[in-house]
N, C-alpha and C positions, 0 to 999 in steps of 0.2 A: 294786459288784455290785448294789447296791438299786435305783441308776438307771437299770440296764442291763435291769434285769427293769421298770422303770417303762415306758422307752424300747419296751422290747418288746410288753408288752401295749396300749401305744396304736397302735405300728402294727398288729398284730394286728387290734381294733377298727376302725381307718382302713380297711380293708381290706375288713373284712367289710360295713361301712359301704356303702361305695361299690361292692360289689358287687350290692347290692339297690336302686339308685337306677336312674332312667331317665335320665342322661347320654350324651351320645354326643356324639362328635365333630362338629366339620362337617365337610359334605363339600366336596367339592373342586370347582370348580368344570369341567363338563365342554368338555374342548378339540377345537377343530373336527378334522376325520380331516385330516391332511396326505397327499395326494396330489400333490405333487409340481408343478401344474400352476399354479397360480398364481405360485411363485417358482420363477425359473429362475436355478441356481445354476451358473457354470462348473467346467467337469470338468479332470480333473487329464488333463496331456497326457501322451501313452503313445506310445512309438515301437518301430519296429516292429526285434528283435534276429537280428540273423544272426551263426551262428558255422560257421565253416571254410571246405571248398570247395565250390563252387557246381558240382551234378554234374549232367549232362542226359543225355539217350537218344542224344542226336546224338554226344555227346564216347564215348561210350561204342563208337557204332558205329565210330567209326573207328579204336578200338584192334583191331589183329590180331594173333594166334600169331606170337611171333620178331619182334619189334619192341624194341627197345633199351630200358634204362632211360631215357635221355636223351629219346627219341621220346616215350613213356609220359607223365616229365615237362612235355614241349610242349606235348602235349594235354590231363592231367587238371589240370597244374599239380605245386607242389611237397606230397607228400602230410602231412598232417594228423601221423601218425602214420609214424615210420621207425624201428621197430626195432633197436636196438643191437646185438639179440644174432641177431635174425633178418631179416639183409639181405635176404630172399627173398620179403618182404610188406609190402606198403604199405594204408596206412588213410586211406581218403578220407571226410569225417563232413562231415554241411550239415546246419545246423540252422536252422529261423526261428520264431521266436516273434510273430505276428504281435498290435499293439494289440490288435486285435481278430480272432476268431476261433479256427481249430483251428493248434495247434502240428504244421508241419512236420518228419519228421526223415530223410533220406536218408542211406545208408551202400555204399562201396564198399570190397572188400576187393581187391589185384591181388596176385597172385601171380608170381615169378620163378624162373625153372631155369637155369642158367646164365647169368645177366643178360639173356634173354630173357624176355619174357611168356609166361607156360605158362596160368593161368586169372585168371580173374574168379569174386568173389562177392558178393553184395550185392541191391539195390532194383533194380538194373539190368541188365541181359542184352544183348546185343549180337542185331542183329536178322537171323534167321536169314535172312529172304527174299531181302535184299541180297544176302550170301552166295552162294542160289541163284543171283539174278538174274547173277554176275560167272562163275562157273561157265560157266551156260549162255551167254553170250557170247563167253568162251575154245572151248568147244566148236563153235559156230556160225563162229567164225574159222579152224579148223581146217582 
């Protein structure tokens, strides 16, 4: 207990000591700004990630009302997503992550009425003009 209290009151003094003294550390010696431009260090390669089916406007236009499951198939491919419990809707999902750049992500949903195509939903819409434009040619034939 005696040495403890010895022990103590010299750190105490060590302390108070050296807190009224003019010591200071060195400093550190200062390092130049790294900017990059002097070492050219190789970058890590990065490739570019695609996941499901690759969907376009063109694939789209050619699906019409009352077109078979089979038809559908030919054209969008085999879908992403096929329901178990809801044969009547297919999931078509394209995604790209490219190295560099913005993350594409497109989605087509198709719908079935009696293994017919009844609608479309999603990033893509089937293009009305064409539509018109076959119309007005059936009519002109007439």
């Amino acid at each position: 207990m005696r040495h403890l209290k010895k022990i103590l009151i010299y750190v105490v003094v060590a302390v108070t000591i050296s807190g009224c003294s003019g010591f200071s550390m060195p400093s550190m010696p200062k390092l130049p700004k790294f900017d990059g431009s002097f070492i050219k260090l190789p970058k890590v390669h990065k490739i570019d990630i695609q996941q499901g089916n690759i969907i376009s406007q063109a694939m789209i236009d050619q699906l019409k009302p009352g077109m078979t499951k089979n038809q559908v198939k030919f054209i969008m491919g085999t879908p992403l997503i096929a329901d178990t419990f809801n044969q009547n809707r297919w999931d078509y999902f394209y995604g790209l992550k490219p190295a560099e750049g913005e993350e594409v992500r497109e989605r087509m949903v198709i719908f079935f009425k009696d293994d017919k195509l009844y609608s479309l939903r999603g990033d893509y819409m089937p293009n009305p003009i064409e539509d018109q434009n076959v119309d007005q040619e059936v009519n002109s034939l007439d």
